[in-house]
N, C-alpha and C positions, 0 to 999 in steps of 0.2 A: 400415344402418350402413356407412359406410365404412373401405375397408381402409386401414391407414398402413403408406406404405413407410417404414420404419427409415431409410434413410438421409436422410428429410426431418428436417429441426427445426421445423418447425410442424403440428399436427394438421390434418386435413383433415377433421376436423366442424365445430369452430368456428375455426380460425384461431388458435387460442391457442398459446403453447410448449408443447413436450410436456415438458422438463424445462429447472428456470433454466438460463441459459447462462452456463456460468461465464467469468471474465476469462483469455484467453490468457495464457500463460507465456510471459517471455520467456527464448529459446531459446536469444542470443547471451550468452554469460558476459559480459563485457568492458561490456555493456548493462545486462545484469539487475546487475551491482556497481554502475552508474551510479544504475539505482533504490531500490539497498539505501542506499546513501551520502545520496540526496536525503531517505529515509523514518529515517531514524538522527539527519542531520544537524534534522530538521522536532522529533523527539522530542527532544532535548536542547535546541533554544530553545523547546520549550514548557515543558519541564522548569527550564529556569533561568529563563523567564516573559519571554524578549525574542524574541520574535517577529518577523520580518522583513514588511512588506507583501507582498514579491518573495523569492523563494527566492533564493539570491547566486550569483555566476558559480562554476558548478564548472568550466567549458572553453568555451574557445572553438571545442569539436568540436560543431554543430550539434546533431548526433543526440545524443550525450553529453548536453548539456545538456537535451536536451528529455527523455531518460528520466530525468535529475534532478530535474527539474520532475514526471513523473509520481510517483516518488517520492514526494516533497515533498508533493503533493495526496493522496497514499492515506491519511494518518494521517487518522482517525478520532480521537471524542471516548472512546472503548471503547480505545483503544490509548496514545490522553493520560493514561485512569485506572490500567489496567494499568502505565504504566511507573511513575507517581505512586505505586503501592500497593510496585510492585517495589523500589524506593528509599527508602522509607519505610521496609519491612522490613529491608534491608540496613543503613540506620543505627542500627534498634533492637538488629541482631545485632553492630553495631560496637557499641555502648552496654554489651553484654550483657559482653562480651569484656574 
């Protein structure tokens, strides 16, 4: 048997991970708002059903825009359902009222 040092991330029997690696946080505020904005702005044109081919210029700050763009790619089909269900329920509770 082989011993694993702890500070490796791959097993040293077979080469596999030893646990998933999760996606880095980003650390800069000022960045990580750039990607909340790109994943927010992705969820309301799916939500109102116009979807863009290209995410739209948030800045002409390189970096800015490129964690807008990662934003914009994180939404998942689980987070299109989730906001669809969230929305769905707030107009029956408008209805109710």
């Amino acid at each position: 048997m082989a011993f694993i040092n702890h500070s490796q991330v791959r097993s040293a029997v077979n080469n596999s991970p030893i646990a998933p690696i999760q996606p880095k946080r980003i650390r800069n505020r000022v960045y990580r708002q750039c990607a909340k904005d790109g994943f927010n702005d992705r969820l309301k044109a799916e939500l109102a059903g116009e979807v863009p081919e290209q995410p739209r210029l948030y800045s002409r700050h390189s970096t800015r825009q490129y964690y807008f763009n990662i934003g914009w790619q994180a939404v998942t089909e689980m987070h299109i359902l989730r906001a669809k269900q969230r929305q769905s329920a707030q107009l029956e509770r408008g209805r109710q009222s």
